[in-house]
DRENVO-923857 format. One record per residue (C-alpha): residue number from 1; x, y, z. Coordinates in nm, 3 decimals. Last residue first. Example, Ala and Ser with C-alpha at 12.3 -4.5 7.8 and 13.67 -1.06 7.14 Angstrom:
<atoms>
2_1.367_-0.106_0.714 .
1_1.230_-0.450_0.780 .
</atoms>
This chain:
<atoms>
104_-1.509_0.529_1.034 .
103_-1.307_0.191_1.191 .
102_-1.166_0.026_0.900 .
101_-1.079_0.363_0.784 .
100_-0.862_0.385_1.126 .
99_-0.737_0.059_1.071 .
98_-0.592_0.142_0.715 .
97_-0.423_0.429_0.894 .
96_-0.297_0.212_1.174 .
95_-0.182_-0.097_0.887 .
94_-0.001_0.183_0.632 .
93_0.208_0.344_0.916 .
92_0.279_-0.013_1.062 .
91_0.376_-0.165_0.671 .
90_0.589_0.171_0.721 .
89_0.765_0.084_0.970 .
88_0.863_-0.257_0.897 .
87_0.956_-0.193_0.539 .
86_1.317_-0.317_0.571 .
85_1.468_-0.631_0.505 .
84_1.285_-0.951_0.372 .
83_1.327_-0.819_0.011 .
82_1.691_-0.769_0.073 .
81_1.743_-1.134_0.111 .
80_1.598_-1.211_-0.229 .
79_1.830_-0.971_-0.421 .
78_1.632_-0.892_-0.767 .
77_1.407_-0.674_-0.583 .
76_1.642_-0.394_-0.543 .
75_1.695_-0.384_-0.870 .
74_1.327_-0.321_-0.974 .
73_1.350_-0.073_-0.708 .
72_1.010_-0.070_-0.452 .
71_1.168_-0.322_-0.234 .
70_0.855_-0.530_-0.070 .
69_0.598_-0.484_0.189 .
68_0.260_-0.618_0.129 .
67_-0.049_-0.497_0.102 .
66_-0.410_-0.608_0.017 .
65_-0.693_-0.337_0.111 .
64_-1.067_-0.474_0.104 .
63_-1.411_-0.312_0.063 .
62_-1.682_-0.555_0.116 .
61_-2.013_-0.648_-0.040 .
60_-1.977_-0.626_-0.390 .
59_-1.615_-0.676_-0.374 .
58_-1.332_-0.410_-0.454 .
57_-0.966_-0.531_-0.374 .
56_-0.749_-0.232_-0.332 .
55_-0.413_-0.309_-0.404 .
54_-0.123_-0.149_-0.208 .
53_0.286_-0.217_-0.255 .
52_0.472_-0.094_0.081 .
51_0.844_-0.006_0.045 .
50_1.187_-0.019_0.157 .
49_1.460_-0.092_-0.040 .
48_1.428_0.205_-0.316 .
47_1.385_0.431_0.015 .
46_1.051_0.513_0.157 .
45_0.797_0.464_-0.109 .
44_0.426_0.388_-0.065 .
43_0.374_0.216_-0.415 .
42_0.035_0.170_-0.567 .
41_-0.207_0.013_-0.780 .
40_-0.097_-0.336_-0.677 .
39_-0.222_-0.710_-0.822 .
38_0.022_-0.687_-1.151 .
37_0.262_-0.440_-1.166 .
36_0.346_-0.253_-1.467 .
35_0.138_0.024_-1.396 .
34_0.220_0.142_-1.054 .
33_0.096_0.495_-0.885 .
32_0.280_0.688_-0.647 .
31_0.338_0.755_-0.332 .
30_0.653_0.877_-0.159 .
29_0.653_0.873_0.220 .
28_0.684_1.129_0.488 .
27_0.591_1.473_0.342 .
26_0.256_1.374_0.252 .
25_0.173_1.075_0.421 .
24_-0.189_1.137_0.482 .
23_-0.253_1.356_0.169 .
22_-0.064_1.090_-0.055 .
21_-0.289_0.780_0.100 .
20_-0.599_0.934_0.077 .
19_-0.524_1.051_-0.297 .
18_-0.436_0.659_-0.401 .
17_-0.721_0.507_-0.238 .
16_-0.937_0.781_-0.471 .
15_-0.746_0.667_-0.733 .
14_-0.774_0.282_-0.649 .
13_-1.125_0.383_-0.636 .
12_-1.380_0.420_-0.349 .
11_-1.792_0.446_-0.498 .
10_-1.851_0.133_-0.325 .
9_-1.720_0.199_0.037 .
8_-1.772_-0.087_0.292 .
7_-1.613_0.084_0.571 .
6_-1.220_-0.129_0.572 .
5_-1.094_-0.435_0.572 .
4_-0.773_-0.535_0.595 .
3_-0.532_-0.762_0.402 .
2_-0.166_-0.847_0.466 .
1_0.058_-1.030_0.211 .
</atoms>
């Protein structure tokens, strides 16, 4: 699990996490909400294997985003090995735009 963290932003929501994410992958990755998944608000989807999971960890003094790579397919998931494989490049995509709010 990765954390970074970004412009102290109050009034951000997961939702509002959530629409920054879709416009800068559009095209590139799927992302979508979760809601059966503790600790993550959203998926950013490349295959069923290969996936990002995003929480967005409010304080009162710091805006944080927790991620970590895992299989986005319930099936997937249930194969240990797989969940090591896969979701290199997009943890990357999700770390350099994460670093760029970090940085604004």
């Amino acid at each position: 699990m990765a954390k970074i963290e970004i412009r102290h932003d109050p009034g951000l929501t997961k939702d509002k996490l959530l629409d920054l994410f879709q416009k800068k992958f559009q095209g590139k990755y799927e992302i979508y909400p979760t809601k059966s998944m503790i600790n993550r608000d959203f998926v950013v989807k490349k295959s069923a294997r290969s996936g990002i999971f995003v929480k967005l960890d409010q304080k009162s003094d710091k805006t944080v985003v927790v991620f970590n790579k895992d299989c986005p397919s319930v099936f997937w998931r249930s194969f240990p090995i797989l969940r090591m494989m896969g979701g290199k490049d997009v943890k990357a995509d999700v770390e350099a735009f994460l670093q760029t709010m970090a940085e604004s």
